[in-house]
C-alpha positions as CSV (number, residue, x, y, z in Angstrom):
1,X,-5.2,-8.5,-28.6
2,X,-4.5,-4.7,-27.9
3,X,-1.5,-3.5,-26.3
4,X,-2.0,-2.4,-22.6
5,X,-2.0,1.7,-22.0
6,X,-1.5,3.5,-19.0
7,X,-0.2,1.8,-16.1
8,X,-0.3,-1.5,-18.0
9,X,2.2,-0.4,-20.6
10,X,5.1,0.8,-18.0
11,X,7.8,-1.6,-16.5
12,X,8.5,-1.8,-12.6
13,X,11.9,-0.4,-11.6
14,X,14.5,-1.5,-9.3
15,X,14.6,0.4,-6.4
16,X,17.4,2.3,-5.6
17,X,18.5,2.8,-1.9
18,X,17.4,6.6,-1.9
19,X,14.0,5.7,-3.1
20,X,10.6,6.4,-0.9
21,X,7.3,5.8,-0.4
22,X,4.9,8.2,-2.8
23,X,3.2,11.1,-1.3
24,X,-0.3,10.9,-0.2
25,X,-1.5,13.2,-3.6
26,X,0.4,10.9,-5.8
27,X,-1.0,7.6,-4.4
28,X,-4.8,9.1,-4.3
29,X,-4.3,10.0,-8.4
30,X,-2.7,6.9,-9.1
31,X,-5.4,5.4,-7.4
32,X,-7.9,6.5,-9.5
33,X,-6.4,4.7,-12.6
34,X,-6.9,1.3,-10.6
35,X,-10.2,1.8,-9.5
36,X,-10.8,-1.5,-7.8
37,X,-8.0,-1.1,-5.7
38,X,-8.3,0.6,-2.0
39,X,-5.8,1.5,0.3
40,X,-5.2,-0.7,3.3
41,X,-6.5,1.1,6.6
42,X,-2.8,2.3,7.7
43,X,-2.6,3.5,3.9
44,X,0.7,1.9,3.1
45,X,-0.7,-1.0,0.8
46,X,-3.2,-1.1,-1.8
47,X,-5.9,-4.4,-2.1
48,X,-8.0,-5.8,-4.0
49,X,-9.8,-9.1,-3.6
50,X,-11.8,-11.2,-6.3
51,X,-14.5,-14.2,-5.4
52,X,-13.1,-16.9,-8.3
53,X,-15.2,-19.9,-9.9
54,X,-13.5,-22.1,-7.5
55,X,-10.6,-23.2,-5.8
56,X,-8.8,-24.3,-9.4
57,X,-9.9,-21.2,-11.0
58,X,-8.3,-19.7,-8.0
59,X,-4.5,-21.2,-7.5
60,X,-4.3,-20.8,-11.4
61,X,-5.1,-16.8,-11.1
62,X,-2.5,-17.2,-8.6
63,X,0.0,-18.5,-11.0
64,X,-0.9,-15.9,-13.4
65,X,0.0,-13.4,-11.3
66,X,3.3,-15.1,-10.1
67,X,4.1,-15.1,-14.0
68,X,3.9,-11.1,-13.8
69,X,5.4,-10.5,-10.9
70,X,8.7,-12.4,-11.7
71,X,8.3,-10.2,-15.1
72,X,8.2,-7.1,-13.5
73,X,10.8,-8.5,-10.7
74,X,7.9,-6.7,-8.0
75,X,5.9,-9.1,-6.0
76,X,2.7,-9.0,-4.2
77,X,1.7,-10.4,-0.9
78,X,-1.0,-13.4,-2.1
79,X,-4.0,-14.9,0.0
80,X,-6.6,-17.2,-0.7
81,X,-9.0,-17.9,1.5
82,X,-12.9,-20.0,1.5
83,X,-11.3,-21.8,-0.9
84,X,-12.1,-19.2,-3.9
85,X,-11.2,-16.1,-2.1
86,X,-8.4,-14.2,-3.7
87,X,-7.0,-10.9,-2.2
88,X,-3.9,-9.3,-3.8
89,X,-1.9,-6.6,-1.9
90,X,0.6,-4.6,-3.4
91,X,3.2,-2.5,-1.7
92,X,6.9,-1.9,-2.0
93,X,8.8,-3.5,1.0
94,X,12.1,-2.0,0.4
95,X,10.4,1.5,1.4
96,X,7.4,-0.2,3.5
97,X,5.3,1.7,1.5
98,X,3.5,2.4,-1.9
99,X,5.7,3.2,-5.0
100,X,4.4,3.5,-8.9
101,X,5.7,-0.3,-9.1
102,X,2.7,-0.9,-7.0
103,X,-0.1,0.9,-9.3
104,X,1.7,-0.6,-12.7
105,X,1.7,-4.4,-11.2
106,X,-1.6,-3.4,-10.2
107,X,-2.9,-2.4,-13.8
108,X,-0.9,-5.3,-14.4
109,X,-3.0,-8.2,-13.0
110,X,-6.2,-6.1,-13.5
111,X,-5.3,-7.1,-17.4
112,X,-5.8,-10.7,-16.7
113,X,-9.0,-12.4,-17.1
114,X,-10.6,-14.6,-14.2
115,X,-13.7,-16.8,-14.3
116,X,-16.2,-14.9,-11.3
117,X,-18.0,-16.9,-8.9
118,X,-22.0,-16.8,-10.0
C-alpha cells in the first residue's frame, strides 16, 4: 500500500481559541485537491455524498470513518439516508466554519475504499 500525499499525509490540529474560519481563496484551492467535495450553499461546510452497495456496506463506511475521525480527533457531521445513502459534511465547529482540518479529514476518507451501488 502506498503512503497517502497531499492532504492525506497531514495531521488535523487542535484548534486554538484565536483560530478562524479560512478565507474564501484558501477554501476554493483547497477545494480543488478534494474534487468530489462542494461547498454547502451558505459556504461554511464542505459535502460529499456516496450511493453504497447497501445498508451494511453503508454503516460499515460509517465506522470507517469514525475510526479516522477519532484519529485525527476532527469529526464530521454523518447521514445516511434510503438506506444506502451516505453524505459526509466536514466543517470546524469551534469556528463554525471551514479550516485545513476539514480538507485533510476530507482527503482522509476519500482514501477509503467503498463498495458503489450498480
Amino acid at each position: 500500500m502506498s503512503q497517502p500525499t497531499g492532504l492525506a499525509a497531514k495531521r488535523c490540529t487542535p484548534c486554538s481559541g484565536t483560530a478562524q474560519s479560512l478565507p474564501a481563496d484558501d477554501v476554493h484551492r483547497l477545494l480543488r485537491e478534494v474534487p468530489d467535495w462542494s461547498l454547502t450553499p451558505g459556504g461554511d461546510r464542505i459535502r460529499r455524498a456516496w450511493h453504497a452497495r447497501d445498508f451494511a456496506t453503508a454503516l460499515a463506511f460509517f465506522n470507517r470513518i469514525g475510526g479516522i475521525a477519532d484519529e485525527e480527533d476532527h469529526h464530521p457531521d454523518l447521514h445516511l439516508t434510503d438506506y444506502r445513502c451516505v453524505v459526509v459534511e466536514l466543517w470546524t465547529h469551534a469556528v463554525g466554519g471551514l479550516t485545513e482540518n476539514d480538507f485533510i479529514l476530507a482527503a482522509k476518507i476519500d482514501s477509503l475504499p467503498l463498495e458503489l451501488a450498480k
